[in-house]
N, C-alpha and C positions, 0 to 999 in steps of 0.2 A: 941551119936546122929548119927544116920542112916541119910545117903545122900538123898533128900526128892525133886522133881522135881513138880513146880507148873508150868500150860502150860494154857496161852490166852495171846491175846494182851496187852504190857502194864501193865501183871501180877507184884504185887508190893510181895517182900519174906516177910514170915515171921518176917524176923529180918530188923525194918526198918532202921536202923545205914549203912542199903547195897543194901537200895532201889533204886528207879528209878533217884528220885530227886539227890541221894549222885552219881551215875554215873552218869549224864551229867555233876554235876557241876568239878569230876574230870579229864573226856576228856576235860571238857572246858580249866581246869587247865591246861593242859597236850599239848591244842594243838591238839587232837585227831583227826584225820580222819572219815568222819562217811559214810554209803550207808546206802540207805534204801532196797536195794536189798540182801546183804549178808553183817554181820559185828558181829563178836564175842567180848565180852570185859568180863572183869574178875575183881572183887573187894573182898578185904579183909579190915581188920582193924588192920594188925601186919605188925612189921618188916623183918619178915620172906620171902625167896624168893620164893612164887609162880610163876611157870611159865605156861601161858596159851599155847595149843598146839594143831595145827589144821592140821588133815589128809586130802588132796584136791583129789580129784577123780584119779587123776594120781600118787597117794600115795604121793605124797613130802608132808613132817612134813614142817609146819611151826611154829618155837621157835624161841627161842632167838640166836641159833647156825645157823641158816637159816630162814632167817627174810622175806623173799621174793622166792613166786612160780613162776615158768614162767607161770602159767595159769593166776597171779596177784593180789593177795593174799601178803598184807604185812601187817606185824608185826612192827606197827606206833611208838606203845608206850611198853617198858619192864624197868619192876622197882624194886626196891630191890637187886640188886645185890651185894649194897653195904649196907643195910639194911638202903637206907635214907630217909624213911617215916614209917607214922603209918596210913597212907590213900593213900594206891597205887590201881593203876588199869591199867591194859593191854587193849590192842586193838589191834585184826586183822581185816584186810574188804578188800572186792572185790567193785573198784567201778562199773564191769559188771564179773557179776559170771559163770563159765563154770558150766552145767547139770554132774550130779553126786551124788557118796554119799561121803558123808562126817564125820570124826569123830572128836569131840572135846574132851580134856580132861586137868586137870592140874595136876599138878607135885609138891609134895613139894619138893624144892630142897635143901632149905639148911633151917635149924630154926636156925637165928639169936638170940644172947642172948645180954640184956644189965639187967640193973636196973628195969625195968618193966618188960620185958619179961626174967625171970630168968628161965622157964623149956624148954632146950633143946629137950624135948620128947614131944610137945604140939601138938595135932590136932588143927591146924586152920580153923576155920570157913569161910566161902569165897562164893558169889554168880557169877553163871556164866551167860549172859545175850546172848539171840541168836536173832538176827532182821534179818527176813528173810520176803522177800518182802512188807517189810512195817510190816510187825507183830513180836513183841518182846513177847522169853517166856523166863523166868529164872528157874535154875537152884540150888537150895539153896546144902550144901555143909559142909565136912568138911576133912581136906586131913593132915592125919598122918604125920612125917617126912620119905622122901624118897618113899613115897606112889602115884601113880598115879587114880586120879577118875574119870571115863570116866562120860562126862555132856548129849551127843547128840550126836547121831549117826544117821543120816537123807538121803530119798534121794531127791537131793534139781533139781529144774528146774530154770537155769538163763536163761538171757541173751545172753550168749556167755562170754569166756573170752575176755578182751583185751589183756593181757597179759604184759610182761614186752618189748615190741615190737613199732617199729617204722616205717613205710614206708615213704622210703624218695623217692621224687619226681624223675623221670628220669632225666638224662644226656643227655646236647645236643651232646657230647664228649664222646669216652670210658672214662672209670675211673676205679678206685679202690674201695673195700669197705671202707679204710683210707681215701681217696680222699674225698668219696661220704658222708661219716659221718662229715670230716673237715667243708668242704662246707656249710652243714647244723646245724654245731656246736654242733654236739651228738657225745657222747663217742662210743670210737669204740675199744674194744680187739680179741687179734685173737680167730678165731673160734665161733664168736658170728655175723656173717654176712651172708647174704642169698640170694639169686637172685632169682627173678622173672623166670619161665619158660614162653622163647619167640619163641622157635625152639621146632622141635622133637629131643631128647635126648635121651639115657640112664641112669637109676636113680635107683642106687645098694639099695638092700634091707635092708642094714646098716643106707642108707645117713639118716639123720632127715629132715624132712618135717615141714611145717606150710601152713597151708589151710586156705586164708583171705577169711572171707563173706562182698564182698565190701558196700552191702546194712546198714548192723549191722557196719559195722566194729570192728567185731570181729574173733578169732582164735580157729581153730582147730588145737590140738597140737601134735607134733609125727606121725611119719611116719604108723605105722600101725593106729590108728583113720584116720588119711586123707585117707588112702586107703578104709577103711570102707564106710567114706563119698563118696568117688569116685565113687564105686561098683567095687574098685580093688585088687586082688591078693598080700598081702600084704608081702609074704616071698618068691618073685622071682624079677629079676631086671626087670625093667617095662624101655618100649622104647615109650617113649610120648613125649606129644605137646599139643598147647595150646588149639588145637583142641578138645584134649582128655578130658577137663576139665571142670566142668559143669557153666556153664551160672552163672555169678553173683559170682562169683570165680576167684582168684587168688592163683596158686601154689608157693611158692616158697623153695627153695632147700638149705640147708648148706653147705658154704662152708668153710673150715677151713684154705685155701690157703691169706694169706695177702695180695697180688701181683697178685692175679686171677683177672681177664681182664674181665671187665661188659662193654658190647657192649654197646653204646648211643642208649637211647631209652629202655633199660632194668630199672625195678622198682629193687630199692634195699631195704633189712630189716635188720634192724639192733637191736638187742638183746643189752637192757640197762634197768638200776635199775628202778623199777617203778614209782620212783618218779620222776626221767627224761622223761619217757613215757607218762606221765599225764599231765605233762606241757609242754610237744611237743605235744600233741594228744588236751590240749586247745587251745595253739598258732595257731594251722594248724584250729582249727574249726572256732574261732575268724576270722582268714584270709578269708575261705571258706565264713562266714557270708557276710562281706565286699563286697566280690566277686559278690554276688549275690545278696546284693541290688543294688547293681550297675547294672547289668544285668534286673533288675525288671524294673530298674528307667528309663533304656534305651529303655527298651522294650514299657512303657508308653509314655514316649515321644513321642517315634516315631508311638506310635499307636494314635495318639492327630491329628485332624485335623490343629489343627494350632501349629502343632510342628513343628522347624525350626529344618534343616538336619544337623545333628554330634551335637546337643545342648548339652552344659555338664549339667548331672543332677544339682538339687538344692541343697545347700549345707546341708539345713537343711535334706536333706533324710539321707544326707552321715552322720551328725553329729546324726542321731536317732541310726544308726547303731553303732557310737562308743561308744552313752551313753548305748546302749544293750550289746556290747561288755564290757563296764567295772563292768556293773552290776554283782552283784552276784549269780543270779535268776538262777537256775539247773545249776551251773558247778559244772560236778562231780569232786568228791576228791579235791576242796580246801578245803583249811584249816575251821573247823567251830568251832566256840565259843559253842559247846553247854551246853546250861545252861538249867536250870527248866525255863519254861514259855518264852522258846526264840521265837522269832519272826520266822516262816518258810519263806524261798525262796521267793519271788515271781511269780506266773506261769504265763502264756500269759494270756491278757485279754479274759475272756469267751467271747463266742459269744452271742450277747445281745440276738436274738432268743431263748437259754436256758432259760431265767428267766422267759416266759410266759408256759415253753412247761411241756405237759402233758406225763402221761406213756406211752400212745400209742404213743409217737414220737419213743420211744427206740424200738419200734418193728423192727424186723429184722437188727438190726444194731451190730456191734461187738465192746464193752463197754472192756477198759484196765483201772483199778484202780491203782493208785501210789501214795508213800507215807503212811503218817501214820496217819487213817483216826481213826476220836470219834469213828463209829461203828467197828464192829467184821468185817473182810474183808468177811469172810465167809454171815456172813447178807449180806455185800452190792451187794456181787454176786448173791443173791438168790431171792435179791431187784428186782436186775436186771433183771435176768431171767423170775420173773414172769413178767415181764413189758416187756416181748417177746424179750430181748437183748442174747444174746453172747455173754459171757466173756471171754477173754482173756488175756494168760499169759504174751505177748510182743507186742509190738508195730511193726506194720509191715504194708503192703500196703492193708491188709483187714481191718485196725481198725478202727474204722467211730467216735470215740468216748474215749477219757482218761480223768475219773476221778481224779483231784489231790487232794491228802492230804498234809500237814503236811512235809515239808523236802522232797519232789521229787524232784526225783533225773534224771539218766538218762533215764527212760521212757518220762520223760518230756520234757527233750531236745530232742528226737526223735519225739514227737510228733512235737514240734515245726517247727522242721527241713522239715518234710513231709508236713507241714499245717492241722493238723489234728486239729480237735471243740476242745477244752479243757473247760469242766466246773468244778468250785470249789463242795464239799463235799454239802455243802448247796443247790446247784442248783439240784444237782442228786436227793438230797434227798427231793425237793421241788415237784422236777418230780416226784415219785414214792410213794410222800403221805405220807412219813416218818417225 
């Protein structure tokens, strides 16, 4: 049986014992992590050790021996090691993807033998599943002992990575990079800590770099890609500042010194497993949200004719804001049940406006889809387009408009974050006569 690749949305294999329904219900088992942005998994039906294996654009393998990229890229779920299923499945995902190509493939690494599975020499059957910006294609499969079958080799357009990375608030005080990780209770090892460039410096063409997009908050990674992004020289020591660095940007430098002295007032990053970064990077957004209802609440007050001066807001604002915060609704990479027929996220309420509006409303406006929409995303883009829109691949300060599907993810919470319209799959499709 020849390795055989079926490619659409959604596509169910051949063999359905390794369809779409048996993969959710065994991330669900599992625990699994899921993006709608970038998320490989891998399913067989033996006890045999398959291992799924993903090349990230900066070449780091991600397997079982390296389960985590710093671009952020991890390997959730790996099974069989000890031959203890006959229904295992693998999972890697980015929950915001760095631009690049990418290779997948698996591995058989060891044919477990018992009572049922008594031939040693077996090809295993195995489907590989790739969900790439809300669209899943599979891969159907069968991998020798000791054989490797490459499934996809693509070049993908994310988000940005986030990486396995933390930016911890300034110091009123010098500090340390120990100090500054204590503080804020993240793991801290030598040579995983970074500072902010806040002077003009020297910066040897050895040191590693990380390039924050404070908009995204996302990373460019390595010292020659940041130089690329800069428009700098990237194999001579460069003498810079902050000056030097473009708008909307944050440099910072590694440092491998334990005991190196961060000025107060310097941002620090600290390099931790990405599943401390994921739950530092919700805590910090949860916070952020708080923050600014509060800031909104005050700003209404005080904009109130008959607001009374320093009024504390109402509590019920404060309390909408903690029921938003415990909600489940886009936070990326927790944990999801996913099952067949699960309930998606909940997105912002659309703006009531959508339910009356016709195609000519989307003219001239620039339309972002997310999630995992009934139609081909390919249709919904070309929906769009006739109906004189702009589609776009991120969410950013030009997009007038985000389509959600089905599991959106962090396109959604950017929208939210910006105030951007968000209507459901139905409404677009209401507009556009579909």
């Amino acid at each position: 049986m020849a390795p055989k690749k079926k490619s659409s949305g959604g596509a169910e294999p051949t063999n359905a014992s390794l369809g779409t329904e048996v993969l959710q219900l065994r991330l669900g088992r599992e625990q699994a992590r899921g993006s709608e942005e970038l998320q490989v998994s891998l399913v067989w039906n033996d006890i045999a050790d398959l291992d799924l294996h993903v090349v990230t654009p900066r070449k780091e393998e991600i397997y079982f021996g390296h389960k985590e990229s710093r671009c952020g890229g991890w390997l959730d779920v790996d099974m069989n090691v000890n031959a203890e299923s006959i229904e295992p499945v693998e999972n890697v995902f980015w929950p915001s993807s760095p631009s690049g190509n990418y290779k997948v493939f698996v591995r058989n690494f060891r044919n477990h033998t018992n009572g049922v599975f008594t031939d040693p020499n077996r090809a295993v059957p195995f489907c590989c599943y790739l969900t790439r910006n809300g669209e899943r294609t599979c891969f159907e499969g069968v991998c020798a002992p000791s054989a490797d079958v490459t499934c996809f080799e693509f070049k993908h357009t994310g988000n940005g990575g986030f990486g396995s990375f933390v930016v911890l608030p300034p110091s009123d005080t010098d500090t340390t990079f120990a100090a500054a990780a204590s503080t804020n209770s993240v793991t801290y090892n030598k040579g995983a800590g970074y500072y902010a460039v806040a002077r003009k410096e020297k910066i040897q063409a050895y040191k590693e770099m990380l390039l924050h997009h404070l908009a995204s908050d996302t990373f460019t990674i390595g010292h020659e890609e940041c130089c690329e992004v800069l428009g700098w020289e990237s194999d001579v020591e460069l003498n810079t500042g902050p000056k030097d660095i473009l708008d909307g940007y944050r440099l910072f430098v590694q440092s491998t010194s334990v005991n190196r002295k961060i000025p107060a007032g310097t941002h620090v990053l600290v390099e931790v497993p990405v599943k401390e970064a994921l739950k530092f990077r919700e805590a910090s957004t949860s916070q952020q949200r708080l923050l600014q209802t509060d800031r909104e609440a005050g700003a209404a007050s005080s904009a109130s004719p008959n607001a009374t001066p320093n009024a504390t807001p109402k509590k019920g604002k404060r309390k909408a804001a903690d029921d938003d915060d415990e909600a489940p609704a886009t936070q990326v990479g927790t944990k999801k049940k996913a099952r067949a027929g699960a309930a998606a996220p909940a997105a912002p309420a659309p703006a009531a406006a959508a339910a009356g509006a016709s195609a000519a409303s989307l003219g001239g406006k620039t339309v972002v889809f997310t999630g995992t929409l009934s139609m081909k995303r390919a249709d919904a883009s070309k929906a769009a387009e006739a109906a004189g829109a702009k589609v776009g691949s991120s969410v950013s300060a030009k997009t007038d408009l985000v389509v959600a599907g089905d599991a959106a993810g962090s396109k959604l919470q950017e929208a939210a974050k910006r105030g951007i319209e968000v209507w459901t799959e139905a409404q677009f499709k209401a507009c556009v006569g579909l």
